[in-house]
C-alpha positions, 0 to 999 in steps of 0.5 A: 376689799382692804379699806384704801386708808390701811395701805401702807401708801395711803395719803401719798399723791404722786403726780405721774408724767411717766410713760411707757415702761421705765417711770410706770413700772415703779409707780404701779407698785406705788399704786398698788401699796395705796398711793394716790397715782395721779397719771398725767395725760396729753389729751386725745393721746395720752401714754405712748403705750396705750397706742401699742399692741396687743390690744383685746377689744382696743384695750393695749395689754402693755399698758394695762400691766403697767397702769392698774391702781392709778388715776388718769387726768387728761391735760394739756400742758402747753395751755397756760391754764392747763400748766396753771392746773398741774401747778395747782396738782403740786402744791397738793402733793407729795411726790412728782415722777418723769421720765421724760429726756433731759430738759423736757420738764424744765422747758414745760415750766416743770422742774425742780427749783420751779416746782419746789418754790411751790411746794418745798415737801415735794419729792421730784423723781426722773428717770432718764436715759443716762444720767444728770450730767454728761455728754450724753445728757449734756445733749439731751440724747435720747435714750431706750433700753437697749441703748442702755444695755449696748453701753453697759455692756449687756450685749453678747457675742455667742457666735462670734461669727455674728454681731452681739445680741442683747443680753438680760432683762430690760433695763427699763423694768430695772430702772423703775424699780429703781426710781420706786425706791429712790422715791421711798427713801426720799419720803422718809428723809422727809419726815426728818427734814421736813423738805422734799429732794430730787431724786434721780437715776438713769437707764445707762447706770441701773443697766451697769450696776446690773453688772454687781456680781461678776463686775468687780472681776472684769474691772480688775481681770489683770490682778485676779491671782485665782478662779475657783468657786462658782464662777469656774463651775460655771464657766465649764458645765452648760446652763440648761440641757435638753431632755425628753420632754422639754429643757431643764436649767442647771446650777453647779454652785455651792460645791467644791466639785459640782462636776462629781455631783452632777455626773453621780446624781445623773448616774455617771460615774465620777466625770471629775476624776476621769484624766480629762477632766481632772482640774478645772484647766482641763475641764475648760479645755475639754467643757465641749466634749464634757457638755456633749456626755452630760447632754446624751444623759439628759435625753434620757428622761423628762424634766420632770423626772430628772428634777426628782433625781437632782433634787434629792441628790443636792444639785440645783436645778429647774423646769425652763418655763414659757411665760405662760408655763410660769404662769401656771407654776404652783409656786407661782400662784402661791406668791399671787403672781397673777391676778385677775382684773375686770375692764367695764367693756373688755371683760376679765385679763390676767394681768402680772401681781406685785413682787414684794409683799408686805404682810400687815399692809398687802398690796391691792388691785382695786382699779384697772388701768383708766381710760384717759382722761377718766379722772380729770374732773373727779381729781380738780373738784378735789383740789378745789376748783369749781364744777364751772372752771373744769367746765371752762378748762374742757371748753378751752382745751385745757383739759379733758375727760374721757370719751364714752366708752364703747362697748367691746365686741363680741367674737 
């Protein structure tokens, strides 16, 4: 195991308030470089998601991905000593993170021009759902993912016959991810500066951005003099195929004429110099009856062949995994995509690794995810309070620790 002092975080204390999925996802990352990930937890509930399944032994699998590396301690914020405590928390910290809606904090005696008088190195993050201002923040709306991904134009209408479906990944993971980075860049402003900042970003603007790549077309469609390029490739030749065994993606890029070069690799001839099909308008005239020829070709063999055959040939493609097939994708093992963690009751889990790798400083699993209220005692001592007022604050519910664990079942 790497010694914690050696990570490229350590000495890094983030007090956590977020919850679910959105703030969770980018301070895990954090915890996993060797932050000191403080989550804190309302007692007797904590995190939403450790009520939300599926559970393994009464442990939420949710919540288990996306709270590894951290401490969890259990208070009450609306007891005057428990808002005492976290205040304590700050002054002793580096970073504080919510994602809560807007105004939330600020009602708790938590935001930033509070937070900031007590400690003026502290970097305040917020995800929320749309924004700083606004009408939609203006009114403290409340704001989800698909929400977000409705309003920025992330839904699609395949059958026009039937309402939009939603359509990539979640805003929430993004938004994280995000927030992660916003905080990072703070820090280094720090050393510079010496004072912290708020830092901020919301679902509705991550889920818009998303949009990077083919957004400047739609914003000025009216003015576009040409289509050619990727974008009219991939207008014409379908995503995946169906073939013997399973399904395989294919991407017409990086190529003057995809259509020839998918059709010779598949061992048609030239499909692009049939009368058809010789211009990208009579390709996207005839793209039905053009994805029928290559989908016939497809069945005929399996994924795994059909990959031997492109790739040699030049043309981009890949197997269309499950989630469980990707797991056990050799690429997949050999970015360390999934790891292996150890709950004291409820045995090993495979849980999802860190996407980015830093090489001198490698991210870690030390710690699953806690049980709430675990750390409530072992993080006040190190504050500086006394074994007798955490022993106080538990006796006026302004705090907790956790409750003995039970031991999990045997099926």
């Amino acid at each position: 195991m790497m010694n914690p002092s050696c990570s490229a975080l350590s000495g890094i204390r983030v007090i956590d308030f977020t919850h679910v999925y959105q703030g969770p996802v980018g301070t895990q990352i954090l915890a996993d470089y060797g932050a000191d990930v403080i989550k804190v937890e309302r007692p007797g509930v904590g995190d939403w998601s450790r009520r939300w399944g599926p559970f393994v032994h009464g442990v939420s699998l949710p919540f288990a991905g996306l709270n590894r590396n951290k401490r969890s301690v259990a208070i009450d914020v609306k007891n005057p000593l428990g808002r005492q405590a976290v205040y304590d928390l700050v002054a002793k910290a580096d970073v504080v993170v919510h994602n809560f809606r807007a105004g939330v904090m600020e009602k708790l005696g938590f935001g930033y021009e509070e937070l900031a008088r007590i400690n003026p190195r502290i970097v305040y993050a917020w995800s929320g759902g749309w924004g700083d201002q606004g009408p939609s923040a203006d009114r403290a709306r409340g704001g989800h993912d698909l929400m977000a991904r409705a309003e920025a134009g992330w839904f699609v209408q395949p059958d026009p016959s039937k309402p939009p479906i939603p359509a990539g990944i979640s805003a929430d993971y993004a938004a994280g991810l995000m927030l992660m980075q916003g905080i990072l860049m703070a820090l280094l402003a720090r050393v510079r500066t010496g004072v912290g900042q708020r830092v901020t970003t919301d679902l509705l603007s991550v889920a818009f951005h998303a949009h990077s790549w083919e957004g400047p077309a739609e914003l000025n469609a009216g003015r576009i003099t040409e289509v050619s390029g990727v974008i009219a490739n991939e207008s014409i030749i379908d995503k995946s195929f169906a073939t013997q065994d399973g399904y395989i993606e294919v991407s017409p890029v990086f190529s003057d004429n995809s259509l020839k070069d998918i059709s010779l690799a598949l061992g048609l001839d030239d499909l692009s110099q049939r009368e058809r099909f010789l211009t990208h308008g009579l390709q996207a005239e005839n793209r039905a009856e053009l994805n029928v020829m290559l989908a016939a070709r497809f069945r005929e063999k399996t994924t795994a062949q059909w990959l031997v055959e492109l790739e040699a040939k030049g043309v981009l493609c890949a197997r269309i995994n499950s989630i469980v097939e990707a797991a056990e994708d050799p690429q997949m093992k050999a970015n360390a995509m999934v790891v292996e963690m150890e709950h004291p009751t409820a045995g090993a889990f495979r849980l999802l690794g860190t996407p980015v790798r830093l090489h001198g400083t490698p991210p870690e699993p030390r710690r699953f995810a806690a049980e709430l209220g675990a750390h409530t005692r072992e993080v006040l001592l190190e504050i500086g309070y006394a074994a007798g007022t955490v022993d106080d604050l538990e006796a006026r519910g302004a705090v907790a620790g956790a409750r003995p664990a039970k031991a999990a079942a045997v099926s």
